[in-house]
PAKOLSE-841075 format. One record per residue: y, x, z of N, C-alpha, C in turn; residue number from 0. Coordinates in steps of 0.2 Angstrom, whole numbers. Each point is the difference from the previous one (the first is absolute). Example, Ala and Ser with C-alpha at 12.3 -4.5 7.8 and 13.67 -1.06 7.14 Angstrom:
REM residues 2
REC   n.Y   n.X   n.Z  ca.Y  ca.X  ca.Z   c.Y   c.X   c.Z pos
REC   -28    66    39     6    -4     0     6     4     0   0
REC     5    -2    -4     6     4     1     5    -4     3   1
This chain:
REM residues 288
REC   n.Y   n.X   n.Z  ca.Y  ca.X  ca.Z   c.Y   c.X   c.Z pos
REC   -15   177    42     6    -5     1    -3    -6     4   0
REC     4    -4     5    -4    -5     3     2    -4    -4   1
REC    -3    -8     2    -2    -6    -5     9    -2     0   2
REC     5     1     5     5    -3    -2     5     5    -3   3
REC    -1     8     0     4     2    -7    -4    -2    -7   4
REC    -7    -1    -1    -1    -2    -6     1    -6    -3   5
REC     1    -5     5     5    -7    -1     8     2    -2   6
REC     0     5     3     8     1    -1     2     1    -9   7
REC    -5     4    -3    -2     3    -3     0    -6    -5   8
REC    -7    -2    -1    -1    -9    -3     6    -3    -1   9
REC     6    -1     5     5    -5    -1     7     5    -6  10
REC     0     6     2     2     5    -6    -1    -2    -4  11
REC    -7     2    -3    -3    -2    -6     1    -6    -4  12
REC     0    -4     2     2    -8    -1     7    -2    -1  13
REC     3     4     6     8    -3    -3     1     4    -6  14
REC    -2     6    -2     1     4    -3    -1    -3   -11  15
REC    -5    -4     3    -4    -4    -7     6    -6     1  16
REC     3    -2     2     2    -7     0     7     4    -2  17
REC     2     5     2     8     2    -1     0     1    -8  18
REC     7     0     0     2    -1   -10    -2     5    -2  19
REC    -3     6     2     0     6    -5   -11     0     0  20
REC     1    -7     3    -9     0     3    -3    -2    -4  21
REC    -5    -3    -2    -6    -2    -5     1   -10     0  22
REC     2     1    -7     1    -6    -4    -6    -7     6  23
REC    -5     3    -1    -4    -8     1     0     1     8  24
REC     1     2     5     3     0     6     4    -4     0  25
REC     6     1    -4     7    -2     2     0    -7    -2  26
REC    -4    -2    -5     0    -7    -1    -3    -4     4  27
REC    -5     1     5    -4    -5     5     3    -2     3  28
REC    -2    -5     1     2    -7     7    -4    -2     5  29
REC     3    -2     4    -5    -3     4    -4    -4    -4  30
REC     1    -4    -6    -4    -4    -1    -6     2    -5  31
REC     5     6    -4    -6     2    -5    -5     4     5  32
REC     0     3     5    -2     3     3    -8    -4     4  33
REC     3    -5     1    -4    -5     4    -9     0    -2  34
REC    -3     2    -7    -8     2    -4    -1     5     4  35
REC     4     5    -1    -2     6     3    -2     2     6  36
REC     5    -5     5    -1     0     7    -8    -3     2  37
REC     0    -6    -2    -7    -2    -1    -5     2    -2  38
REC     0     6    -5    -7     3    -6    -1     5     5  39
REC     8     4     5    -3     6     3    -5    -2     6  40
REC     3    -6     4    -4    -4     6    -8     0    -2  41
REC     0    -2    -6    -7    -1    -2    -5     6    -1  42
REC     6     4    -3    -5     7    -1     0     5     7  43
REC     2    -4     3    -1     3     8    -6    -1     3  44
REC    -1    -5    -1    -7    -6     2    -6     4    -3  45
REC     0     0    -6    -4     2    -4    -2     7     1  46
REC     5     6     1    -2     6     1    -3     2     7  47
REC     3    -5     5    -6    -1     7    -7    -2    -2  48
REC     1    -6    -1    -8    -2    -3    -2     6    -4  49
REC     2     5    -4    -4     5    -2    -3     6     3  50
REC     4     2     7     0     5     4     0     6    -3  51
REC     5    -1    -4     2     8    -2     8     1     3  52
REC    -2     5     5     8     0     5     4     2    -5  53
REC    -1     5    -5     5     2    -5     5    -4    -2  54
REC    -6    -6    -4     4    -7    -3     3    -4     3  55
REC    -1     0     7     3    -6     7     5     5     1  56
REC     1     6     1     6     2     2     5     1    -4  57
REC    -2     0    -9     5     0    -5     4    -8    -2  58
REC    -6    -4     2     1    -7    -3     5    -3     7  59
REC    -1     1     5     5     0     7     9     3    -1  60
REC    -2     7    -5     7     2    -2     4    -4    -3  61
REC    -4    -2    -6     3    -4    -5     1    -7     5  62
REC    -3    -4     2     5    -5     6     6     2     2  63
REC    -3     4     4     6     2     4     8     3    -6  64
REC    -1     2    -4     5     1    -9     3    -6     2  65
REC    -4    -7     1     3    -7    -2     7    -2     4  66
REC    -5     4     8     6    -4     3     7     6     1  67
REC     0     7    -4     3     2    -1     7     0    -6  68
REC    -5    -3    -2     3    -2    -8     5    -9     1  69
REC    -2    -3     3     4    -8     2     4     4     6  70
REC    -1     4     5     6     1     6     8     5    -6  71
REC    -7     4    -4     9     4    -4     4    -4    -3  72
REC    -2    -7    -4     2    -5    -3     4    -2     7  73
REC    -3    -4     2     6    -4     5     4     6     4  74
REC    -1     7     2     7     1     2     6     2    -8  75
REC    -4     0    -7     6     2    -4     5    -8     1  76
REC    -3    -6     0     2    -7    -1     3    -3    10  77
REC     2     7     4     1    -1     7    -3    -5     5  78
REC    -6    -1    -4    -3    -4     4    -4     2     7  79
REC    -4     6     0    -3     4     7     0     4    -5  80
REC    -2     7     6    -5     7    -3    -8    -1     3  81
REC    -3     6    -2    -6     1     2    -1     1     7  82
REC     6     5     3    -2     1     8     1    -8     3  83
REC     7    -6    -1    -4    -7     3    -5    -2     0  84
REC    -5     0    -7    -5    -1    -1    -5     3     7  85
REC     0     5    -2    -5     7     6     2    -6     8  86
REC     7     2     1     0    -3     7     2    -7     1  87
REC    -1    -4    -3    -3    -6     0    -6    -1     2  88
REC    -6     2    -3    -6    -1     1    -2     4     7  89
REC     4     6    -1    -1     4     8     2    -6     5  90
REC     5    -2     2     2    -5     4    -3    -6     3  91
REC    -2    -1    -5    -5    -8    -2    -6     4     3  92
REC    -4     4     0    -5     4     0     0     0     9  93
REC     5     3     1     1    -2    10     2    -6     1  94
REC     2    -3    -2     0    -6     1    -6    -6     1  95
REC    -3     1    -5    -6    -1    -1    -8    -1     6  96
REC     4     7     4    -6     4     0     1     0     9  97
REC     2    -4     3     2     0     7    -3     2     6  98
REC    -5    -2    -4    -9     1     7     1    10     0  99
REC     4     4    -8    -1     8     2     8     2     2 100
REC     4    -5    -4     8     3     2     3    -1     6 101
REC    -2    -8     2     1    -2     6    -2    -2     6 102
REC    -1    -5     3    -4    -2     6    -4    -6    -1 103
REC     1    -2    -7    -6    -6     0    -8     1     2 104
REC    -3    -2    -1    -9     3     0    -2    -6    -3 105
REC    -5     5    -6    -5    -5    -3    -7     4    -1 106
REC    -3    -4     3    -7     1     4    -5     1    -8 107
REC     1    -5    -6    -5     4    -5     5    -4    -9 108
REC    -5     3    -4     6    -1    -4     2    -8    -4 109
REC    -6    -4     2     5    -6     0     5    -1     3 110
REC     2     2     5     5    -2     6     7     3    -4 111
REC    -2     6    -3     6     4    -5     2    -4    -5 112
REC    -5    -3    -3     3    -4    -6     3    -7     1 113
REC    -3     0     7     3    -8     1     8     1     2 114
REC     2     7     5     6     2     0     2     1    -6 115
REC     1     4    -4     0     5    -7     5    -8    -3 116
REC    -5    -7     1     1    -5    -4     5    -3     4 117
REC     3     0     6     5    -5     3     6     6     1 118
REC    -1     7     1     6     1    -1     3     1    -8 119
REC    -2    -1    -5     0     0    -7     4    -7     0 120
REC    -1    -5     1     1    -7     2     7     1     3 121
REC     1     3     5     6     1     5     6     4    -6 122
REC    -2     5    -2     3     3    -4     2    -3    -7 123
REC    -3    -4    -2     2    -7    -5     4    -3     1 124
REC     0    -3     5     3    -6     3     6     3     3 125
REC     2     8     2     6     2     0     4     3    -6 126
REC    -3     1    -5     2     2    -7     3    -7    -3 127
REC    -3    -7    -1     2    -6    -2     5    -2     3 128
REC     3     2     9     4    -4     3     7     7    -1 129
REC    -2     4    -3     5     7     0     3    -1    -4 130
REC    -5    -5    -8     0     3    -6     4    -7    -3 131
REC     0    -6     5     2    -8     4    -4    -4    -9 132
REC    -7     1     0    -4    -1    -4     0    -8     1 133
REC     1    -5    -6     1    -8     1    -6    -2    -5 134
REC    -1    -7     2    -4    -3    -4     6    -5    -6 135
REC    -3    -4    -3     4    -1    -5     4    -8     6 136
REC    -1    -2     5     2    -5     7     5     3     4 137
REC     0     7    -3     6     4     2    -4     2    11 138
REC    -6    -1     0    -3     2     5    -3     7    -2 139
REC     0     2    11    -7     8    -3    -5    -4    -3 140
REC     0     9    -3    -7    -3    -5    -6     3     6 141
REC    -4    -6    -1    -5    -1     2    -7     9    -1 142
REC    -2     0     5    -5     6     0    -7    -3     0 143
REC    -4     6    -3    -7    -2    -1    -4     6     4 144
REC    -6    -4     2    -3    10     2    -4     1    -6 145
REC    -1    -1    -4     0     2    -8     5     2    -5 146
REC     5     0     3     4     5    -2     0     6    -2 147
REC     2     5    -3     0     6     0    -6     2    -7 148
REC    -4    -5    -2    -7     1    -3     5     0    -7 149
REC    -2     7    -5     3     0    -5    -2    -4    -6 150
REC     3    -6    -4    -2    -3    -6    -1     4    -6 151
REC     3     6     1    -2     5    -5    -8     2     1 152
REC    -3     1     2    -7     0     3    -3    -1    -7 153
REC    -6     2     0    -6    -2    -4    -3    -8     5 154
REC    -2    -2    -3    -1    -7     3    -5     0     6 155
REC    -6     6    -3    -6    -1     5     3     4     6 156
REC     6     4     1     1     6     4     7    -8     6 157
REC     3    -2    -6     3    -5     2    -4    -6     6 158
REC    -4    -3    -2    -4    -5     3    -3     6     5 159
REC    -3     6     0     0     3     8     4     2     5 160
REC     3     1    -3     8     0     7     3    -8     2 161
REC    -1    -3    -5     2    -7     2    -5    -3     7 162
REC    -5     1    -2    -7    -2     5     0     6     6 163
REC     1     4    -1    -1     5     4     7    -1     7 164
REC     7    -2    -2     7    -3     4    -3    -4     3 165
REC    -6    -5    -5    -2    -6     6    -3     2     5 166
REC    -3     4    -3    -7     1     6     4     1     5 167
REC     4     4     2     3     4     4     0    -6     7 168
REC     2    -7    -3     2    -4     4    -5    -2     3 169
REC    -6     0    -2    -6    -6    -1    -2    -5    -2 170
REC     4    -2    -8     0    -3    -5    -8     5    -4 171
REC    -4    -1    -1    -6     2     0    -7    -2    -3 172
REC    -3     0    -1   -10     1     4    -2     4     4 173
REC    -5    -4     2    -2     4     6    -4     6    -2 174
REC    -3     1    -7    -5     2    -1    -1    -2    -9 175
REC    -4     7    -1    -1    -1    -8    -4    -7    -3 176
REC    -4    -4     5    -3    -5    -2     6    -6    -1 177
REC     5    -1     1     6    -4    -3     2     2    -5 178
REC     0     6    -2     3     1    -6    -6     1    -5 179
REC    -8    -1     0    -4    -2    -3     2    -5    -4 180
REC     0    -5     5     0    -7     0     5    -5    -4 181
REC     7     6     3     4    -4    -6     0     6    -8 182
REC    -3     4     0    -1     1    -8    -5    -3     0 183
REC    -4    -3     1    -7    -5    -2     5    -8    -2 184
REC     3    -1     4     6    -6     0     5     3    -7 185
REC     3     4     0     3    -1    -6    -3     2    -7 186
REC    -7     2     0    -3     1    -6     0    -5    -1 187
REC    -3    -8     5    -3    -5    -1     4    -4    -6 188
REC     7     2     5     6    -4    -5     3     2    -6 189
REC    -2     7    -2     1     1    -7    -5    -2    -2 190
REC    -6     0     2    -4    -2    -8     3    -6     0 191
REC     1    -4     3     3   -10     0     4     2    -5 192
REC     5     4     2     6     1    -5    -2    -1    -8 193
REC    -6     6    -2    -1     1    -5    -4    -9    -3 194
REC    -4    -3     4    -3    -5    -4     8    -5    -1 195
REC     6     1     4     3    -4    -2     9     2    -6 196
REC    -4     6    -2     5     4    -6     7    -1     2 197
REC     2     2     8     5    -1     1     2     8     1 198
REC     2     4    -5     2     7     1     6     1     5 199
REC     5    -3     2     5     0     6    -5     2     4 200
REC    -5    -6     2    -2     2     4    -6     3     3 201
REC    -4     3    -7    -4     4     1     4     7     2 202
REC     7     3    -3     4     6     2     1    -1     7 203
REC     0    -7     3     4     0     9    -7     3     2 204
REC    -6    -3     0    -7     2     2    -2     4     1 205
REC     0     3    -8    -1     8     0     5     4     5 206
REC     5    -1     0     5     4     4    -2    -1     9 207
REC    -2    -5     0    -3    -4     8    -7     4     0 208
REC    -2     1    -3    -7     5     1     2     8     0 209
REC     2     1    -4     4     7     0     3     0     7 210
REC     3    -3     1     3     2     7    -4     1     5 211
REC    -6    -5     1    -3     0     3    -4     5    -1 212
REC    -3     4    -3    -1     7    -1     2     4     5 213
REC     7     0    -2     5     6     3     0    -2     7 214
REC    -2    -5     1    -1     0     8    -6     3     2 215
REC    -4     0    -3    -7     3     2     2     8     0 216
REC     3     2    -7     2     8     3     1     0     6 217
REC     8    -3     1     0     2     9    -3     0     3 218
REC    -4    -4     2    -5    -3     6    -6     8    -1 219
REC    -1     2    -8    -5     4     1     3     9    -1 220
REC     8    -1     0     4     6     0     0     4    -7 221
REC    -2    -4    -2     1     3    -7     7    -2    -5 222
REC     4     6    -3     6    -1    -5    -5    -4    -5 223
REC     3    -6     0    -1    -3    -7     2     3    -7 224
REC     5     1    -2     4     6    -5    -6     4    -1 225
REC    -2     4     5    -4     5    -3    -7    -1     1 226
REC    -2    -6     2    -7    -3    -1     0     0    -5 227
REC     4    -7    -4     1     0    -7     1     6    -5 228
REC     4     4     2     0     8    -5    -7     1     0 229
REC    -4     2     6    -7     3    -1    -5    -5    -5 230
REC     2    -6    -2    -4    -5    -1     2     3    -7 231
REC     5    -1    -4     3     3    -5    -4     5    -2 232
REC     1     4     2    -2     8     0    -8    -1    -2 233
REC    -2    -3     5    -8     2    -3    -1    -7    -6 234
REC     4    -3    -1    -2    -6    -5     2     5    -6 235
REC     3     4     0     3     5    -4    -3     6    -3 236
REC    -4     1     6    -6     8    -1    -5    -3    -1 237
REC    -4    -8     0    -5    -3    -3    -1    -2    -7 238
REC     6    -1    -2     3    -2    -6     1     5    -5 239
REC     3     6     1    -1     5    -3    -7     3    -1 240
REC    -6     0     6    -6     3     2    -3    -6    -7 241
REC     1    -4     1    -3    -7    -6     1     4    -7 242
REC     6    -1    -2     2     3    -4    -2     7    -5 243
REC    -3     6     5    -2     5     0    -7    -1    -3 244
REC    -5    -5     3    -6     0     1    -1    -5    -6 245
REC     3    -3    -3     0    -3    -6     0     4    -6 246
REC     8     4     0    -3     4    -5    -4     8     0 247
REC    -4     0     5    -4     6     3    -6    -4    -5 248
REC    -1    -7    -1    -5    -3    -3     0    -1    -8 249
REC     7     3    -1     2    -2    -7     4    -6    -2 250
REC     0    -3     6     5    -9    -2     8     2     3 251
REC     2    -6    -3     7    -1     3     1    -5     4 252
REC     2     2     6     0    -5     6     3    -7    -1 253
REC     3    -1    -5     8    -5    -1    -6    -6    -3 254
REC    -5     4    -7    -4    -3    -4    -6    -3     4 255
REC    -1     0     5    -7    -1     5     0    -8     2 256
REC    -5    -3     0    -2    -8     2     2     0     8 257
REC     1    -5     2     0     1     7    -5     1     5 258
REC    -5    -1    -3    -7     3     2     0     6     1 259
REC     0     5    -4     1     5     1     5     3     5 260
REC     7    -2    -2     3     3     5    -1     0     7 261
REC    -3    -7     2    -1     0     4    -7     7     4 262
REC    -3     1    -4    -4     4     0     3     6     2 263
REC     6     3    -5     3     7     1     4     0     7 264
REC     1    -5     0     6    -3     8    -6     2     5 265
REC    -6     1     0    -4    -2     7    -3     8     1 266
REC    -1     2    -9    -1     9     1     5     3     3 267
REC     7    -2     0     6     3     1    -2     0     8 268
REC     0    -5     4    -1     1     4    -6     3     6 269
REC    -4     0    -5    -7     3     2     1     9     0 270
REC     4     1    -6     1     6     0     6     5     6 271
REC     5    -5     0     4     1     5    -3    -2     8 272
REC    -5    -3     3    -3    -1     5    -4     7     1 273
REC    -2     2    -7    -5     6     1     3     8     1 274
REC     7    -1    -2     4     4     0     3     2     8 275
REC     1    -6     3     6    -2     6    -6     4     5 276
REC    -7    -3    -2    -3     2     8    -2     5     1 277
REC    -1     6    -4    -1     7     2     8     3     2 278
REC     7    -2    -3     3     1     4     3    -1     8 279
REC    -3    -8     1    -2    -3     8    -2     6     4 280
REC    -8     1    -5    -3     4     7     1     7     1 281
REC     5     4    -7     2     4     3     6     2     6 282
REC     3    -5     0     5    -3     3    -1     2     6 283
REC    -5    -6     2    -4    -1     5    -2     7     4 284
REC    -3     4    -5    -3     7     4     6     3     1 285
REC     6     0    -4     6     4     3     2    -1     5 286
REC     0    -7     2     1    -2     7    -5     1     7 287
């Protein structure tokens, strides 16, 4: 079968759950109950790449893909679209988009694509608002931003990099990692102030000012923040456990330990895990 009778198939399936003679807890979701799930599947998408097991990338991509099947059967019972608007919607936008291969523009490398990508996005706004005759509360157009489009639904760290990343596009910037050094060295400076003067407002603006400043360094060094932080978790999480293990491998309870000690089990944890990682390195290595 090719990929779009098994689509065919899928959307079957689904309207078939939501119909009255179909399965009770289908039929009761909403768009909004539905909203954890969209979320937890995105995440176990993530998570099953980071594993490399194509198996679980390919089944956890299904399960996404369920999501947006499950909200387009919703809004066509409630006449709002189907799933084929969906499909060509995004088709459209997709040529539209993509002018340097649809049409006769030229864009020599792929900044130049997303600097287009981001004006005609802009273009496309600005004709939705004047279509859709979008007002401010002055009864004037409402005002456009090139930060627009950046969802506040976001996870904050993944938020703050598209926000900075829009800017860059213009040359709103650093030149270079050593500015974004410098102002995390600059906003550490100013939390600690904060802390000597027990002002918690503003120790959270500072933190959050350093935080961000973070998130700008991922950019600059290309790394998703979101899953820097997962990886940072993950192994805070397989040391923790490894702690755990090696405490009572010794006959103690990790929870009951001085923090002297723990500190101890924390450094074998890591000794043990270093010593583990590098014979798979260098077999790695020979494989290559």
């Amino acid at each position: 079968m090719t990929p779009g009778q098994w689509f065919e198939k899928l959307v079957a399936v689904q309207a078939r759950l939501r119909a009255p003679n179909g399965c009770p807890w289908d039929r009761e979701q909403t768009h909004r109950s539905l909203r954890t799930y969209l979320i937890e599947e995105a995440y176990e998408v993530l998570e099953a790449l980071e594993s490399g097991n194509d198996a679980k990338f390919a089944e956890e991509m299904g399960d996404l893909l369920l999501q947006i099947v499950f909200h387009s059967q919703i809004a066509r019972e409630e006449g709002r679209f189907t799933v084929a608007e969906v499909i060509r919607e995004i088709h459209d936008k997709m040529i539209r988009r993509h002018p340097h291969v649809f049409g006769k523009t030229r864009a020599k490398d792929s900044t130049e694509v997303l600097r287009n990508w981001e004006q005609i996005k802009a273009e496309e706004r600005r004709a939705n608002d004047k279509k859709s005759g979008s007002k401010t509360g002055d009864d004037l157009p409402k005002e456009t931003s090139l930060l627009d489009g950046v969802s506040r639904a976001l996870p904050a760290t993944l938020e703050g990099f598209q926000l900075t990343r829009k800017a860059s596009r213009i040359g709103f910037d650093w030149e270079n990692t050593g500015g974004v050094f410098e102002k995390m060295r600059e906003e550490t400076e100013e939390l600690k102030k904060t802390l000597k003067e027990a002002d918690h407002f503003r120790t959270e603006e500072e933190l959050g000012d350093l935080l961000f400043a973070a998130v700008n360094l991922s950019r600059f060094l290309k790394v998703d923040p979101e899953i820097a932080l997962k990886k940072a978790n993950a192994k805070f999480t397989r040391r923790f456990r490894a702690m755990e293990r090696l405490a009572r491998e010794s006959g103690r309870e990790f929870k009951d330990l001085p923090r002297e000690e723990m500190e101890t089990f924390w450094d074998a944890a890591k000794k043990s895990e270093a010593n583990t990682r590098l014979p798979q390195m260098i077999g790695a290595q020979r494989k290559g």
